[in-house]
C-alpha positions in Angstrom: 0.0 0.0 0.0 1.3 3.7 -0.8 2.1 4.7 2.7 5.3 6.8 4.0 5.0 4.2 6.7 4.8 0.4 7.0 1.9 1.2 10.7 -1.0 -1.4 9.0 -3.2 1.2 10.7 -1.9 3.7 8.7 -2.6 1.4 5.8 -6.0 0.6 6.7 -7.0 3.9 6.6 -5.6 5.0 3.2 -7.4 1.7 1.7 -10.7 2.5 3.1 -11.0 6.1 1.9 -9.9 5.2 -1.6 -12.5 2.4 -0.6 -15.1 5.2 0.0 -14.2 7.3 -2.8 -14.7 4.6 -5.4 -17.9 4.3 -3.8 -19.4 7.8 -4.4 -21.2 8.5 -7.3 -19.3 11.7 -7.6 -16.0 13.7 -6.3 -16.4 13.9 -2.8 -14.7 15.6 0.2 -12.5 15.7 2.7 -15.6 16.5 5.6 -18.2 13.4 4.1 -15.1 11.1 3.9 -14.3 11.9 7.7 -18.3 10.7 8.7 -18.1 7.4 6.6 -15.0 6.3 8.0 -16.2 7.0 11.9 -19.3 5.1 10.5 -17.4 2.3 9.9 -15.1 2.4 13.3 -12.6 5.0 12.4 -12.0 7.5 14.4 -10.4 10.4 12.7 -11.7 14.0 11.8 -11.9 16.1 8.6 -8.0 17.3 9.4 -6.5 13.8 9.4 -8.7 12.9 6.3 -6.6 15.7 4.5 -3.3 14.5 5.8 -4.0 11.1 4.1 -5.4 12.9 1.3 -2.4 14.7 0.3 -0.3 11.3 0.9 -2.5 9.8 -1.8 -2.8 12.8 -4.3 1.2 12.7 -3.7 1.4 9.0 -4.8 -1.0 9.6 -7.8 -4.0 7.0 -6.6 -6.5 10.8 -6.3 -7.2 14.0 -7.6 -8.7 17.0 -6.9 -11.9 17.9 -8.9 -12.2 21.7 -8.2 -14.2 22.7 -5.3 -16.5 19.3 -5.0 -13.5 17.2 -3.5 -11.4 14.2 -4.5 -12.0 11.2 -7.1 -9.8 8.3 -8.0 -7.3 8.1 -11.0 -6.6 4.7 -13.2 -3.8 4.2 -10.7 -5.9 4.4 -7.3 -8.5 2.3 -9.2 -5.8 -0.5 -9.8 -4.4 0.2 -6.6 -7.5 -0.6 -4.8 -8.2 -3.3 -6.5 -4.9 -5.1 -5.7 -5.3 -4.1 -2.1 -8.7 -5.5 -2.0 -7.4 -8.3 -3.0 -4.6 -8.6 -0.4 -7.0 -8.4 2.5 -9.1 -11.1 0.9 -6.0 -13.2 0.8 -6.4 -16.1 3.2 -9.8 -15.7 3.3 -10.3 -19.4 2.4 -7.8 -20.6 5.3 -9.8 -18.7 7.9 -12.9 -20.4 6.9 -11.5 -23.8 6.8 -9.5 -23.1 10.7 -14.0 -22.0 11.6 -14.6 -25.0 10.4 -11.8 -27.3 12.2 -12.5 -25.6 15.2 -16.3 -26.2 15.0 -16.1 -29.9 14.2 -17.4 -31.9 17.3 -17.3 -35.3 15.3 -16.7 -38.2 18.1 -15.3 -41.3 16.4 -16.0 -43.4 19.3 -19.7 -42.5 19.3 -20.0 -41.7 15.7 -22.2 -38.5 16.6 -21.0 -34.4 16.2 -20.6 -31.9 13.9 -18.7 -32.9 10.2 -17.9 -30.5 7.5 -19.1 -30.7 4.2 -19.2 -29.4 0.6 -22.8 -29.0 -0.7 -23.4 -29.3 -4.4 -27.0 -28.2 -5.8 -28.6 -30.3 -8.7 -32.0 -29.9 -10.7 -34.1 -32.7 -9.3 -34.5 -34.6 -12.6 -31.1 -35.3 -12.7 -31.3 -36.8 -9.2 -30.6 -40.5 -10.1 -27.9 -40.4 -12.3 -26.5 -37.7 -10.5 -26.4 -41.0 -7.1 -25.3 -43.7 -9.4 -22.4 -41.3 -10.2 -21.7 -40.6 -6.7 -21.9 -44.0 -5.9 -19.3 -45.1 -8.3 -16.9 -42.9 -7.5 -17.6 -43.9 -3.8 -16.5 -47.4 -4.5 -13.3 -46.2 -6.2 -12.1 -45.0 -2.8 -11.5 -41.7 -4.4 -13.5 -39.8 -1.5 -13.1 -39.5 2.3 -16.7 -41.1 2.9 -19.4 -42.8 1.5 -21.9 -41.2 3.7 -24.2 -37.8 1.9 -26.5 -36.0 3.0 -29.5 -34.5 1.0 -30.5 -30.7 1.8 -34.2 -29.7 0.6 -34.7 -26.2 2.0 -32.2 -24.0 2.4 -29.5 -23.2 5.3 -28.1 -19.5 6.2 -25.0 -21.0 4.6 -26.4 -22.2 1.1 -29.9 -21.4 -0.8 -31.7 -24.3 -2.6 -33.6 -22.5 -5.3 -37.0 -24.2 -5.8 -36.5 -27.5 -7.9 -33.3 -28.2 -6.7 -32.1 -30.4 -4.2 -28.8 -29.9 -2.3 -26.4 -33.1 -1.9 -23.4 -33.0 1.4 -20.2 -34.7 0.9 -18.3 -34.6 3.7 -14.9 -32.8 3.1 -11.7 -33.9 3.6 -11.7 -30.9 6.4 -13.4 -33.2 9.1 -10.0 -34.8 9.2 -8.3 -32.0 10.2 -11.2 -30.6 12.8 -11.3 -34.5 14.2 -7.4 -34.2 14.7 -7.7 -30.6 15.8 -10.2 -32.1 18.4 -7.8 -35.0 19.8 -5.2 -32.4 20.5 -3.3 -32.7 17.3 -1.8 -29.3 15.8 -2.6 -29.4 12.1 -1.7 -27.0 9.7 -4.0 -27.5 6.6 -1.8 -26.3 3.1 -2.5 -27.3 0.0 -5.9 -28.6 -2.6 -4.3 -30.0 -5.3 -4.4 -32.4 -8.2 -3.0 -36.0 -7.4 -2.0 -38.1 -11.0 -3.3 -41.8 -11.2 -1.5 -44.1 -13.1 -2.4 -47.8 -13.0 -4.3 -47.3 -10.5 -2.0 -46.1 -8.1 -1.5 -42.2 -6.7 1.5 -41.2 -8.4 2.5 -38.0 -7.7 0.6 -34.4 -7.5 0.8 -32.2 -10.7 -1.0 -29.0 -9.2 -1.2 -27.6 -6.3 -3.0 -24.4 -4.3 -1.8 -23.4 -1.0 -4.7 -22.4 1.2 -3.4 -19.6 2.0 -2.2 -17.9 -1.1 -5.7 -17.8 -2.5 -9.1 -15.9 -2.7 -11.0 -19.1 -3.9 -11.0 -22.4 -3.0 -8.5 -24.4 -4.6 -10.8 -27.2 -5.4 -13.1 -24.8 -7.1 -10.5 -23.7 -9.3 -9.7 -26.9 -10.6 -12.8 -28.1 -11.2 -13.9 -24.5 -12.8 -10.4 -25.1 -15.5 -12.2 -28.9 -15.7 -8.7 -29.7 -14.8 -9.8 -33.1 -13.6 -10.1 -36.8 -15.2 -11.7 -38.4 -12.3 -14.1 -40.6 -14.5 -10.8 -42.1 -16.6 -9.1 -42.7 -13.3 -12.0 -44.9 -12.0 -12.8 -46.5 -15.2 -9.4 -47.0 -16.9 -6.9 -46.6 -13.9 -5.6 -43.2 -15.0 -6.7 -39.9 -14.5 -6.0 -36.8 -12.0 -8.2 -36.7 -9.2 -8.6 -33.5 -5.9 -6.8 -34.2 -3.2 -5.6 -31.9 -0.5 -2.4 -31.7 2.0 -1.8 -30.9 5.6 1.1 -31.4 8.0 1.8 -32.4 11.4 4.1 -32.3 14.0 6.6 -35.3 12.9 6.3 -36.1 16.9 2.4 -37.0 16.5 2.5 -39.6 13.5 1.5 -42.4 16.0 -1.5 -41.0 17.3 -2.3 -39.9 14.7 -2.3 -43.1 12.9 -4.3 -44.7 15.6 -6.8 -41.9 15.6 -7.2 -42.2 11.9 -7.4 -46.0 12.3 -10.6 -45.3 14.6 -11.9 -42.8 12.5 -11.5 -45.1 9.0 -14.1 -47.8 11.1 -16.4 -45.0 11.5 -16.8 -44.5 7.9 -14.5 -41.4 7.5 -11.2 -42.4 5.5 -9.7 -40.7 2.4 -5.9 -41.6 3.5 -3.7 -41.6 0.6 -1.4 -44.4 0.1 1.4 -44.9 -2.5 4.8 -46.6 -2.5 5.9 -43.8 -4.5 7.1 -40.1 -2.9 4.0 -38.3 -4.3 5.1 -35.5 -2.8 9.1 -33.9 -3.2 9.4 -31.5 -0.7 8.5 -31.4 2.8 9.0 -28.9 6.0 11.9 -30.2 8.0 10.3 -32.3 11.5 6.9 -32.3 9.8 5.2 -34.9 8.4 2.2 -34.7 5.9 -1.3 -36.1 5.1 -2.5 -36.3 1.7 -6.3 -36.8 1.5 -8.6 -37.3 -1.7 -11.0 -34.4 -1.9 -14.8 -35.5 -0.6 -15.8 -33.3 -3.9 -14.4 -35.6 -6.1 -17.6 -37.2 -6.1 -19.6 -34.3 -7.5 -16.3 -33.4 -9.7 -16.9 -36.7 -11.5 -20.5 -35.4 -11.9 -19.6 -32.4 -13.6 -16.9 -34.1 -15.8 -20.7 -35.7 -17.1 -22.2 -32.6 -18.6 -24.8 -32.8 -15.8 -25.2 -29.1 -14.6 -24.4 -28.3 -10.5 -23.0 -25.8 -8.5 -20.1 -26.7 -6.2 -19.6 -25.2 -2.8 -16.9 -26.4 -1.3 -15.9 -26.5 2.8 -19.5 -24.8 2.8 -21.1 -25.5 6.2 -21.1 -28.0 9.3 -23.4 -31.5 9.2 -24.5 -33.9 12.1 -23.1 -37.2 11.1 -26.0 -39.0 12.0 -27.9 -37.0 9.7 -25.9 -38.4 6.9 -26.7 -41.5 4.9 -24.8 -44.5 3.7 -24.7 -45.2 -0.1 
């Protein structure tokens, strides 16, 4: 951000007036700039707003328009836009670490809160939108074969009328389940996992959470990046999978907490005699997980029409069904 200082207050500030200029209709000053921002939890008076002012007429991101006040130039356009940007950045990490946090998933008593991604289908493709999901269920390709059907909708996801909603649970109920036994889990990458013979082989693509505006999955399956159908059919394909670490100290229980969890009905734990994945942080280890979405991802690779929403909102368990 154009700032004679590095003070993220500072920063703050000179983002949300170029915020608030963008959003007048017209040039506006330095007194009705001053009442937005103590509207919005800044405290500062029509004499600071000018200070800041003159730092950004001085960088080139606003202009004076005569008497009427200030409006943005191409470069405080572009400028906002990038910094907009920044503060959405690790947007997508913050909702998954809500989510971890919130899972109340017992293993032991196969009862609490799971995450899931919901997907929304037109009811007349209903059936072959389950036989498709249940195939890619028996590949082993997913982290459960348990969905859940949404008909009305949540505060998290509409369901238009005519549409029916269908829960995966996401690989992210791992991570809250291990999160919940005491386990320190950092979750990094969504990525794209090559199958050859049958057999993980090594990841082609990958996200990190926290580098990213969107969810990783989404983008993949958005590019129709994806060849999950030729990988269950044919033994070759690229399928979603994601990556998290752990403390190298905590592989043990961790394996036997993953061993409960697999009896459950929860699993996705990739394993390949190969090293699928190069590099890794020194005295961590890592999970690789297939993506719960794969199922619906295999859907879309169909032509049938649905919307993904991935790591969308929590489930109860025993609200899900078997398939």
């Amino acid at each position: 951000m154009p700032a004679t200082t590095r003070d993220p207050h500072l920063q703050r500030k000179l983002v949300e007036i170029l915020r608030i200029i963008k959003e007048s209709k017209s040039a506006i000053g330095a007194r009705l700039i001053a009442d937005r921002l103590n509207e919005r939890g800044y405290q500062i008076g029509e004499r600071g707003v000018r200070y800041h002012l003159r730092v950004l007429d001085e960088r080139g991101f606003t202009r004076k328009q005569g008497y009427e006040g200030r409006v943005l130039t191409l470069s405080g356009l572009k400028e906002l836009e990038r910094a907009l940007v920044s503060d959405r950045l690790g947007f997508v990490i913050i909702t998954i670490e809500k989510m971890m946090y919130n899972t109340t998933f017992d293993q032991n008593t196969r009862k609490g809160n799971i995450v899931v991604n919901t997907s929304i289908i037109d009811l007349d493709h209903f059936d072959p939108v389950m036989d498709i999901i249940e195939e890619v269920n028996r590949s082993g390709y997913t982290v459960s074969p348990y969905i859940g059907l949404i008909e009305e909708s949540t505060p998290e996801v509409r369901i238009p009328a005519g549409k029916i909603g269908i829960a995966t649970i996401c690989s992210i109920t791992i991570d809250g389940i291990l999160l919940k036994n005491g386990i320190p889990v950092n979750t990094k990458y969504g990525g794209l996992i090559e199958i050859k013979n049958r057999n993980p082989h090594k990841f082609t693509d990958l996200i990190a959470y926290r580098a990213t505006t969107i969810d990783p999955m989404k983008i993949f399956l958005s590019r129709k990046m994806t060849s999950i159908t030729s990988a269950i059919r044919d033994g070759n394909g690229k399928v979603l999978a994601s990556i998290r670490e752990i403390p190298i100290s905590a592989e043990k229980d961790v394996e036997e907490i993953l061993k409960t969890v697999e009896k459950a009905g929860i699993d996705g734990l990739i394993e390949s005699d190969e090293e699928i994945l190069l590099q890794t942080t020194p005295n961590r280890a890592i999970i690789p997980i297939y993506a719960g979405i794969n199922a619906v991802g295999a859907v879309k690779e169909k032509g049938i029409p649905i919307i993904n929403h991935p790591v969308s909102q929590l489930m109860k368990f025993e609200d899900m069904k078997r398939i």
